[in-house]
N, CA, C, O and CB atoms as a CASP TS submission, in Angstrom:
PFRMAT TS
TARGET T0000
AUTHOR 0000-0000-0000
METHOD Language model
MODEL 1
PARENT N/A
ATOM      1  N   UNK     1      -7.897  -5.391  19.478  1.00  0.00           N
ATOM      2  CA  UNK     1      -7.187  -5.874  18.319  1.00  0.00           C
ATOM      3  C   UNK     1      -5.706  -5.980  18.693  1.00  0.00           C
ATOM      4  O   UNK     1      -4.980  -5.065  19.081  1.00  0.00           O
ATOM      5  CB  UNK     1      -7.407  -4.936  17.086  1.00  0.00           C
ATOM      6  N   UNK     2      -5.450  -7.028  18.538  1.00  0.00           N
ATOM      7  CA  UNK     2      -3.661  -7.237  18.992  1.00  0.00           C
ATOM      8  C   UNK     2      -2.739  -6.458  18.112  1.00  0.00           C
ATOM      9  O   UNK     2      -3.077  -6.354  16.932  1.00  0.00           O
ATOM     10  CB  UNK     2      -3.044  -8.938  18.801  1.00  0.00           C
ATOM     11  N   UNK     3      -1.865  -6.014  18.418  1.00  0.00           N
ATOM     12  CA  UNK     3      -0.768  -5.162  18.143  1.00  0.00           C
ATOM     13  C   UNK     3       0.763  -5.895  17.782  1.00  0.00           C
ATOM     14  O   UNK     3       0.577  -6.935  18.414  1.00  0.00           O
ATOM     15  CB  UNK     3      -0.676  -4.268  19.412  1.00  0.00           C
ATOM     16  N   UNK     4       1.872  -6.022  17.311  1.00  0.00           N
ATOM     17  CA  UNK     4       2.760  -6.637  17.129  1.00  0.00           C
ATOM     18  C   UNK     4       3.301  -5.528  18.088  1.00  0.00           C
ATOM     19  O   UNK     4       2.805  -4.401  18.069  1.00  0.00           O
ATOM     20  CB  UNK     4       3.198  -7.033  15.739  1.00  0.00           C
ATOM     21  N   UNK     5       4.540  -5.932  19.103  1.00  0.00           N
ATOM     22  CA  UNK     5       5.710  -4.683  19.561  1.00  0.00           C
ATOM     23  C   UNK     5       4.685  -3.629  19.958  1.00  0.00           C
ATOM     24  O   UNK     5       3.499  -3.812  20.233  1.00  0.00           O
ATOM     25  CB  UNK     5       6.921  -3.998  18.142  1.00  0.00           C
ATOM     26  N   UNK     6       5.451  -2.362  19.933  1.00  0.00           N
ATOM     27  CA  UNK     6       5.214  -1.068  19.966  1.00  0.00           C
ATOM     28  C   UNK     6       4.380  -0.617  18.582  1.00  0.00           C
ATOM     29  O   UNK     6       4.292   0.598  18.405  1.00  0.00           O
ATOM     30  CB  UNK     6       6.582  -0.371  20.166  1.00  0.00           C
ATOM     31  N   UNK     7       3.709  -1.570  17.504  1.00  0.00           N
ATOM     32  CA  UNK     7       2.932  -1.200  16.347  1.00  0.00           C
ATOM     33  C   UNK     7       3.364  -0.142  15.624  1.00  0.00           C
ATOM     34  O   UNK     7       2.503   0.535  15.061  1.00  0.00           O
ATOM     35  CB  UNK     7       1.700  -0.944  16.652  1.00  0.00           C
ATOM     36  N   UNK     8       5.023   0.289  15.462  1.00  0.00           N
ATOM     37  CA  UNK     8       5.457   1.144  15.195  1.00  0.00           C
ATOM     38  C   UNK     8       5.711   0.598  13.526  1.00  0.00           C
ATOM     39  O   UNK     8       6.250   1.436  12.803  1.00  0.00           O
ATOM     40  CB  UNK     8       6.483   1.542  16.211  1.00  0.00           C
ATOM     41  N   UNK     9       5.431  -0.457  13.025  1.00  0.00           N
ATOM     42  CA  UNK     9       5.606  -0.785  11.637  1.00  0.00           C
ATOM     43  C   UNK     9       4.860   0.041  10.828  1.00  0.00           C
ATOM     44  O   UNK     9       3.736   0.410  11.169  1.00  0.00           O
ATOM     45  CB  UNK     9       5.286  -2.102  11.345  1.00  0.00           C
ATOM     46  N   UNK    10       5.321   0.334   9.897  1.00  0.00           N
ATOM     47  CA  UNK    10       4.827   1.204   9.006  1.00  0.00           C
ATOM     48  C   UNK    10       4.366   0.606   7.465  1.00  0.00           C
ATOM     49  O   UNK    10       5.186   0.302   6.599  1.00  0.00           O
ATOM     50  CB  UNK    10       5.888   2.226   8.927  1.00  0.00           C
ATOM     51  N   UNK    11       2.714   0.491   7.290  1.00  0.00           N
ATOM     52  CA  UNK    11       2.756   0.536   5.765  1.00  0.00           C
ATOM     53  C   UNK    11       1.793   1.382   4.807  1.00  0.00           C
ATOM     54  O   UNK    11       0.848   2.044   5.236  1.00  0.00           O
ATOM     55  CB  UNK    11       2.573  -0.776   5.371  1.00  0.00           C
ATOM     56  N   UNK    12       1.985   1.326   4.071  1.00  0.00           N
ATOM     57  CA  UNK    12       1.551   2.370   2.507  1.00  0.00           C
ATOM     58  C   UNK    12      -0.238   1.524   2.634  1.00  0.00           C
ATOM     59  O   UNK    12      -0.251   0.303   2.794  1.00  0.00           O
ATOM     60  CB  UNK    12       2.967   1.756   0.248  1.00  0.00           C
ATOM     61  N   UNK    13      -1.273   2.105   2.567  1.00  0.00           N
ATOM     62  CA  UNK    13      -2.472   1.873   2.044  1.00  0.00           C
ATOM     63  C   UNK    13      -3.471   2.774   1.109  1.00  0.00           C
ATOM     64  O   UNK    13      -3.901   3.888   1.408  1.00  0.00           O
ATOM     65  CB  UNK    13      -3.014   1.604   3.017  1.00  0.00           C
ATOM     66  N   UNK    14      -3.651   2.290   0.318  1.00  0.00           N
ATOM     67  CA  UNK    14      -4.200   1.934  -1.363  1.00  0.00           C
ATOM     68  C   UNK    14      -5.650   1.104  -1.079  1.00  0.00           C
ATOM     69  O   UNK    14      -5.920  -0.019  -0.653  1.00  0.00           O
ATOM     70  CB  UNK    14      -2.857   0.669  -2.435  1.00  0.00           C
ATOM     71  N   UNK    15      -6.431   2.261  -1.545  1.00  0.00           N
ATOM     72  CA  UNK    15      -7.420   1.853  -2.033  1.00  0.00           C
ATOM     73  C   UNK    15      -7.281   0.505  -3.417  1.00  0.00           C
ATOM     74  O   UNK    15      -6.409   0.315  -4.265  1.00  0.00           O
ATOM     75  CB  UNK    15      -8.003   3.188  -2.372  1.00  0.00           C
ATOM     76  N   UNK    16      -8.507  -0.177  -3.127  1.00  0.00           N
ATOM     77  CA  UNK    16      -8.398  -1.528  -4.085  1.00  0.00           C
ATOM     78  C   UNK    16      -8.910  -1.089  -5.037  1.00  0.00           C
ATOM     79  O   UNK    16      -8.999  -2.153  -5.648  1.00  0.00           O
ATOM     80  CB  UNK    16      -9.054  -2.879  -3.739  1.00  0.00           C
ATOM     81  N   UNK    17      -9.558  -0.002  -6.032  1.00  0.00           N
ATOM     82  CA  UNK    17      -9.592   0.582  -6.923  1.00  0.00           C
ATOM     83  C   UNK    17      -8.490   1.115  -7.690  1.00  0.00           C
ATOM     84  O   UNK    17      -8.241   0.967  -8.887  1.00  0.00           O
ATOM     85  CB  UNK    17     -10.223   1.213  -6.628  1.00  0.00           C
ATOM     86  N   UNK    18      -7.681   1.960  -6.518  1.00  0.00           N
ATOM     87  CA  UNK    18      -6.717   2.212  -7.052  1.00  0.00           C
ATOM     88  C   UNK    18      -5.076   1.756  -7.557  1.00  0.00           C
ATOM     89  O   UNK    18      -4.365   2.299  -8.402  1.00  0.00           O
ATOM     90  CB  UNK    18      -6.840   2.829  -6.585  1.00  0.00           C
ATOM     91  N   UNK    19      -4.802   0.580  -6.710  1.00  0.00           N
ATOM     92  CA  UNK    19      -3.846  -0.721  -6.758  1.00  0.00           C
ATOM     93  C   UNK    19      -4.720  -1.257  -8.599  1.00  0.00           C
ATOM     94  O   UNK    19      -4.063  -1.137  -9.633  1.00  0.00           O
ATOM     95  CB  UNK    19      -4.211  -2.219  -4.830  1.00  0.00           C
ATOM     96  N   UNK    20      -5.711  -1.622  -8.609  1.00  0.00           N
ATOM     97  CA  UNK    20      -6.310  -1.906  -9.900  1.00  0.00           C
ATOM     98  C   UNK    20      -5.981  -0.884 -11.065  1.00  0.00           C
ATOM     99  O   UNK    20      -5.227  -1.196 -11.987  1.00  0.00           O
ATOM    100  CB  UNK    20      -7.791  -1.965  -9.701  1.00  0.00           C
ATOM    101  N   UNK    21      -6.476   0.123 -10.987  1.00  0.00           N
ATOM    102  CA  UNK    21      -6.227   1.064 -12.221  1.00  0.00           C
ATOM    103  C   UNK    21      -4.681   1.215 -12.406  1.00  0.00           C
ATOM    104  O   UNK    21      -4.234   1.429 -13.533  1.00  0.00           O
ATOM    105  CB  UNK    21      -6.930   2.601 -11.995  1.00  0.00           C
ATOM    106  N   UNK    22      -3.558   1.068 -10.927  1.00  0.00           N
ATOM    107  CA  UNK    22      -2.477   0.891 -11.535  1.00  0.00           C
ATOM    108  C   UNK    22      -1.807  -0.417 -12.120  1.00  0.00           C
ATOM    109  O   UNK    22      -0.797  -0.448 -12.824  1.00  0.00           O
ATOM    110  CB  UNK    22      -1.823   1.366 -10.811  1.00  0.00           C
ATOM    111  N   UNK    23      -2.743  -1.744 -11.592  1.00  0.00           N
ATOM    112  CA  UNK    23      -2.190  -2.690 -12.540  1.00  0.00           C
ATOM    113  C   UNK    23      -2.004  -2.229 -13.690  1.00  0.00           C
ATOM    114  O   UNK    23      -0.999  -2.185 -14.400  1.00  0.00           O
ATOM    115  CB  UNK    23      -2.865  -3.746 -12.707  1.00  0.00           C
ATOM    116  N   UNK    24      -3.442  -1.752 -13.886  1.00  0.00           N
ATOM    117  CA  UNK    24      -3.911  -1.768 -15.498  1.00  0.00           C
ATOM    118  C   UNK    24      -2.893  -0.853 -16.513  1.00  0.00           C
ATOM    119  O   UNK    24      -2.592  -1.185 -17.660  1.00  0.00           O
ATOM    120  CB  UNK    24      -5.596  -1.039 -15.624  1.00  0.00           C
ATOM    121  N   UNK    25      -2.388   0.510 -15.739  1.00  0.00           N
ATOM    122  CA  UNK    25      -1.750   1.131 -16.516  1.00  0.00           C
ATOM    123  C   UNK    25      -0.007  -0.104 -16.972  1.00  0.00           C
ATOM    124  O   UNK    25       0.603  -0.296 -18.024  1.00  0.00           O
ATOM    125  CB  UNK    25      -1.605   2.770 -15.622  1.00  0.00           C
ATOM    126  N   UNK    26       0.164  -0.599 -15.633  1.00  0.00           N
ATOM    127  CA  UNK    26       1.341  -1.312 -15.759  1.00  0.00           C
ATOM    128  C   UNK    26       1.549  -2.557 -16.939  1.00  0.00           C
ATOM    129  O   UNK    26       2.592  -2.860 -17.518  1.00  0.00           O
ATOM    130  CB  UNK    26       1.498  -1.839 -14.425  1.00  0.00           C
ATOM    131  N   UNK    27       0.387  -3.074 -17.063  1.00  0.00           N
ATOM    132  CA  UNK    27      -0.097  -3.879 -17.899  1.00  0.00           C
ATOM    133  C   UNK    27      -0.385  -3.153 -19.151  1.00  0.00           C
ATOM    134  O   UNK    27      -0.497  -3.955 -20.078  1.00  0.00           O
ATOM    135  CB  UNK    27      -1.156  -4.516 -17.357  1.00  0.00           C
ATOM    136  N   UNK    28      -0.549  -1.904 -19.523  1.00  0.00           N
ATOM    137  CA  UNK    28      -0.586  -1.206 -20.868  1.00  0.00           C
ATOM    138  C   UNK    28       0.720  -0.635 -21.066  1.00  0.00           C
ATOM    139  O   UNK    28       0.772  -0.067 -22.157  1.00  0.00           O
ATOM    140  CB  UNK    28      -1.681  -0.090 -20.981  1.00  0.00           C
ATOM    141  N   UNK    29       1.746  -0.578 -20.442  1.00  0.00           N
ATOM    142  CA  UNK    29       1.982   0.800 -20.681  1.00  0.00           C
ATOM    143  C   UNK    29       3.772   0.102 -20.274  1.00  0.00           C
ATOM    144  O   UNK    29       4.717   0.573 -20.906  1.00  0.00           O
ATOM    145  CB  UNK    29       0.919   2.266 -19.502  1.00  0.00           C
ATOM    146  N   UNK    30       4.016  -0.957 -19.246  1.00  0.00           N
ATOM    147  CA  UNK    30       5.231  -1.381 -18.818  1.00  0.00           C
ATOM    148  C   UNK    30       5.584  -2.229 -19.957  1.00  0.00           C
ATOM    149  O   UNK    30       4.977  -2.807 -20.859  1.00  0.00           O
ATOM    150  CB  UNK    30       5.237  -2.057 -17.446  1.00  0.00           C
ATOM    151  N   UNK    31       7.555  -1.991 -19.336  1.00  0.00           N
ATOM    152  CA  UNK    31       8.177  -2.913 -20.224  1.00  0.00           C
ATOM    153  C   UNK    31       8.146  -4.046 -19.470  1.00  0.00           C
ATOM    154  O   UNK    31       7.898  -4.122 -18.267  1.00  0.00           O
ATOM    155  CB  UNK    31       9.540  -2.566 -20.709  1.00  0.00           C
ATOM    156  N   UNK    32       8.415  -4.940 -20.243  1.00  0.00           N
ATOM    157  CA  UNK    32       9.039  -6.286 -19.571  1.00  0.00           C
ATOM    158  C   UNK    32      10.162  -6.321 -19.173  1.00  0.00           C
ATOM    159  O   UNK    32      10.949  -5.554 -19.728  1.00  0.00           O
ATOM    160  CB  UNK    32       9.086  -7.327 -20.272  1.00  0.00           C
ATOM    161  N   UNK    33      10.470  -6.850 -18.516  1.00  0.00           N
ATOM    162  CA  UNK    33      11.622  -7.470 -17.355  1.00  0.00           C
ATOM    163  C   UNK    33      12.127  -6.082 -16.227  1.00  0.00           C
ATOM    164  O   UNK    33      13.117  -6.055 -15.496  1.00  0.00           O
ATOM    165  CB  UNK    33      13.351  -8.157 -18.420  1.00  0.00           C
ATOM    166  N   UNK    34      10.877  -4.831 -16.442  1.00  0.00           N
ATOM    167  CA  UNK    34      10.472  -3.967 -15.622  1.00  0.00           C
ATOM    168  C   UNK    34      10.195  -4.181 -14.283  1.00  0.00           C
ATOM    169  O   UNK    34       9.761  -5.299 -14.006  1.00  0.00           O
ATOM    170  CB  UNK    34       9.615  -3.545 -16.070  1.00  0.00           C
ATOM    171  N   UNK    35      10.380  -3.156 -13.130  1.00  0.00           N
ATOM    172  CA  UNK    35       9.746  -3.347 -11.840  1.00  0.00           C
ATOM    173  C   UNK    35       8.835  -2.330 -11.554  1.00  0.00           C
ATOM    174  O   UNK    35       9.035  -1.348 -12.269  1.00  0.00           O
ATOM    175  CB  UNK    35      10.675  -3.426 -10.784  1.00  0.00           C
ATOM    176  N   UNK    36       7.843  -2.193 -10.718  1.00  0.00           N
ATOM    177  CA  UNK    36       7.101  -1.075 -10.911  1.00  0.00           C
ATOM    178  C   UNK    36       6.682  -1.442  -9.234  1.00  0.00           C
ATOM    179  O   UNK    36       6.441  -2.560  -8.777  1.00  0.00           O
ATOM    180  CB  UNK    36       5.855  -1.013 -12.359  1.00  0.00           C
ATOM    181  N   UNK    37       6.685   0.018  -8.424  1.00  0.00           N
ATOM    182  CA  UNK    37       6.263   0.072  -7.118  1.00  0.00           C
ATOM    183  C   UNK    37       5.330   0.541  -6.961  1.00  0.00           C
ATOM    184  O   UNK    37       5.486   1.607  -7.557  1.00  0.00           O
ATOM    185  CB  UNK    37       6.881   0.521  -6.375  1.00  0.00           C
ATOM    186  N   UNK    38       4.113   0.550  -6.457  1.00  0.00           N
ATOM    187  CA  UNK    38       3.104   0.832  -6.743  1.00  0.00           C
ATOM    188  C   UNK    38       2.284   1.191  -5.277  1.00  0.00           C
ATOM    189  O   UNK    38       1.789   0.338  -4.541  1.00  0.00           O
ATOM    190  CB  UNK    38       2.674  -0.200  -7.622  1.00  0.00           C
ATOM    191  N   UNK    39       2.267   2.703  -5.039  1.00  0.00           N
ATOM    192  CA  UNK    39       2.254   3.204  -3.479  1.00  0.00           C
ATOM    193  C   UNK    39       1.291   4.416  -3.279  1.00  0.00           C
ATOM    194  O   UNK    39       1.373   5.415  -3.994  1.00  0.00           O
ATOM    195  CB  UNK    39       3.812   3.706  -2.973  1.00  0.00           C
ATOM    196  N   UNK    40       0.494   4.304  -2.407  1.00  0.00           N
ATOM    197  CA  UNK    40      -0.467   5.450  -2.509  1.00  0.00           C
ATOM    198  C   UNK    40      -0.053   6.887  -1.395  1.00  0.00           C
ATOM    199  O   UNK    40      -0.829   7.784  -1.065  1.00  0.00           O
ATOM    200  CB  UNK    40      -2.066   4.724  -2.088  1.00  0.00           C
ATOM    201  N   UNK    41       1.012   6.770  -1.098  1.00  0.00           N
ATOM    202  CA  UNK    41       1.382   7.748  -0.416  1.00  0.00           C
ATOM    203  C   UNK    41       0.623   8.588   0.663  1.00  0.00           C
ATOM    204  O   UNK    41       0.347   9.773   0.852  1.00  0.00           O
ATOM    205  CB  UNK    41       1.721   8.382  -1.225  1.00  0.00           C
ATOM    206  N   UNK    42       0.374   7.074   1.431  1.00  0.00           N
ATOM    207  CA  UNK    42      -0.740   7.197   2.353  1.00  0.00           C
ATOM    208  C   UNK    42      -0.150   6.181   3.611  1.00  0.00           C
ATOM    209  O   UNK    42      -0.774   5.153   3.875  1.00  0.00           O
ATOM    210  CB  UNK    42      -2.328   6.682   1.579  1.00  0.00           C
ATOM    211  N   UNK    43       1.198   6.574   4.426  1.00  0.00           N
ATOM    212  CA  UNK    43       1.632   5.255   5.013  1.00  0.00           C
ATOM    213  C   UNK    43       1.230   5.873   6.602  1.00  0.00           C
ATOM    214  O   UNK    43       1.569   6.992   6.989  1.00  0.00           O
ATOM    215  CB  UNK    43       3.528   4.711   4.640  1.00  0.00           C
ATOM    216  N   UNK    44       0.668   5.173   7.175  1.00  0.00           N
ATOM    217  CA  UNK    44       0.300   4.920   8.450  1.00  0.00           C
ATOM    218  C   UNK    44       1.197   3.412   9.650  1.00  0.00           C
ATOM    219  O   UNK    44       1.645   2.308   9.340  1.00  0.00           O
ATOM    220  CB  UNK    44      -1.337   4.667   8.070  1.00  0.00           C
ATOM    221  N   UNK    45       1.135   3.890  10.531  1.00  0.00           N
ATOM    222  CA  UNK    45       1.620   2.838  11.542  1.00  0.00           C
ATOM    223  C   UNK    45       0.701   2.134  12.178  1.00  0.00           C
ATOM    224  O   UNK    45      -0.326   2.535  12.727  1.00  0.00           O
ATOM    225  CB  UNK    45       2.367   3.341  12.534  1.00  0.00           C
ATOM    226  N   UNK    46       1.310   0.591  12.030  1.00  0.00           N
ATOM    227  CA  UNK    46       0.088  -0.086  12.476  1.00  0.00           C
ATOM    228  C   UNK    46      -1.307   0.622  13.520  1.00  0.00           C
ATOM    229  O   UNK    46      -2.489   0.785  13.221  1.00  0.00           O
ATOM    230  CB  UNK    46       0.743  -1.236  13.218  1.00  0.00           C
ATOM    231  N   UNK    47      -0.448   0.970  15.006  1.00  0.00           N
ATOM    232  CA  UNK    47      -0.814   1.602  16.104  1.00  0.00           C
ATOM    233  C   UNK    47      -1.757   3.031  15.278  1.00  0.00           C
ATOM    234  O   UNK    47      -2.862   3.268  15.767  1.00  0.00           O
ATOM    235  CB  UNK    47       0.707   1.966  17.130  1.00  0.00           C
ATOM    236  N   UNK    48      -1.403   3.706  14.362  1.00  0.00           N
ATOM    237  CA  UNK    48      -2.228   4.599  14.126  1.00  0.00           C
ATOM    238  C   UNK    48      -3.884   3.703  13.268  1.00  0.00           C
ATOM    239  O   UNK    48      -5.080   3.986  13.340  1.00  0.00           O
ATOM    240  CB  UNK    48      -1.232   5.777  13.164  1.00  0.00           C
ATOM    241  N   UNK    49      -3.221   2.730  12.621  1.00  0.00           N
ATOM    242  CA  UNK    49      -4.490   1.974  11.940  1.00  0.00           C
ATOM    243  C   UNK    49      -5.635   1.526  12.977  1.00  0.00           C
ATOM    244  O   UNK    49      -6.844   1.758  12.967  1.00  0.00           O
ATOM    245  CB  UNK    49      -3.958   0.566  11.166  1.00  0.00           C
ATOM    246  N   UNK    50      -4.795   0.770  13.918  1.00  0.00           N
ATOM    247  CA  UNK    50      -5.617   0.046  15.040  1.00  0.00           C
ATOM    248  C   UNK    50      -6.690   1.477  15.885  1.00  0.00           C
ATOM    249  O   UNK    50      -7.849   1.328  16.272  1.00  0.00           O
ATOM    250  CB  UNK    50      -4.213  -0.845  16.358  1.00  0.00           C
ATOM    251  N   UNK    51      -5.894   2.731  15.977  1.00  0.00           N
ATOM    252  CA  UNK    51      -6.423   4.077  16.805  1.00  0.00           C
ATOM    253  C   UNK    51      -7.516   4.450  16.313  1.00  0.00           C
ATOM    254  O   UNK    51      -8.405   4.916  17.025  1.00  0.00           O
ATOM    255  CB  UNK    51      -5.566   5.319  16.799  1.00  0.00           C
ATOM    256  N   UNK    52      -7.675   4.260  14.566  1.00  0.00           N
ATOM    257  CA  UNK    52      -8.761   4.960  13.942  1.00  0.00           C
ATOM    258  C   UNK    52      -9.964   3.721  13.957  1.00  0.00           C
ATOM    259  O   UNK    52     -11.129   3.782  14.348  1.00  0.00           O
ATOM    260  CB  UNK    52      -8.283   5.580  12.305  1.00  0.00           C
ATOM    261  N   UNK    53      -9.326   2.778  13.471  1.00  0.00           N
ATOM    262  CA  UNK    53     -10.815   1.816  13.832  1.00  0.00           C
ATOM    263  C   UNK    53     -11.630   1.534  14.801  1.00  0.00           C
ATOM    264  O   UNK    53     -12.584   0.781  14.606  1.00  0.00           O
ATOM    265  CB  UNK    53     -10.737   0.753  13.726  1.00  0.00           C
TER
END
């Protein structure tokens, strides 16, 4: 599996259940003209993603 660089990029992964149930709260519960970040506090580096698969 190809790698970008040193695969040292880093991102946040979220279950697609759970990205969903937080739409949903955002969609009940946010204001408008609100921002909402939405992160499962689960961030891995590419190179560690590519290691486990």
């Amino acid at each position: 599996m190809p790698v970008y660089g040193q695969g040292a990029n880093t991102r946040d992964w979220l279950f697609v259940e759970d990205h969903a149930l937080a739409l949903g709260q955002i969609l009940a519960r946010g204001r408008i003209g609100e921002s909402y970040n939405v992160g499962g506090r689960n961030e891995r580096t590419n190179l560690e993603v590519v290691e486990a698969i």
